[in-house]
N, C-alpha and C positions, 0 to 999 in steps of 0.2 A: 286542478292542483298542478303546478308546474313543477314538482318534484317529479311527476312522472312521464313527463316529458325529456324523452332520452336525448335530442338533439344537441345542446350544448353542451351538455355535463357529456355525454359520447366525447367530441369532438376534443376538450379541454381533456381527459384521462388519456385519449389517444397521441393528444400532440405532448402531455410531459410525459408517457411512457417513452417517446421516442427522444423524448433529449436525456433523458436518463440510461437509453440503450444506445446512444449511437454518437451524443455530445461528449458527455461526462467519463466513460472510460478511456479515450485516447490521455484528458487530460491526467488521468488518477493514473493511470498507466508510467508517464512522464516520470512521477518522482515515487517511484518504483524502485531504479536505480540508479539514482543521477551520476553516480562515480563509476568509474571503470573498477571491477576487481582486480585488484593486486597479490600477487603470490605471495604467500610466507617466505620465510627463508627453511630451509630443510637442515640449516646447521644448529645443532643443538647449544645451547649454551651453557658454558661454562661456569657451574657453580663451585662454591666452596662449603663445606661443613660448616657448621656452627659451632664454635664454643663456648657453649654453657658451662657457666663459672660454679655453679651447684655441685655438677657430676662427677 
């Protein structure tokens, strides 16, 4: 029965655990945060009231 022959199926699980642990995170990593963060501004803005034509 070559299902229970561990040699291939071993070697194939061990080589895509490793591109899944040591490839694929730098790249996922990347667009993560492609832009720099930008500051708010801290001045509030100037609103005006509503006038509701009902009240």
């Amino acid at each position: 029965m070559p299902q229970l022959n561990p040699s291939p199926w071993f070697a194939i699980l061990l080589f895509s655990w490793l591109v899944f642990l040591i490839v694929i995170p730098p790249k996922v990593a990347a667009y993560t945060f492609p832009n720099e963060l930008t500051a708010q501004s801290t001045q509030t803005p100037v609103t005006e009231p509503w006038n509701w034509p009902w009240s």
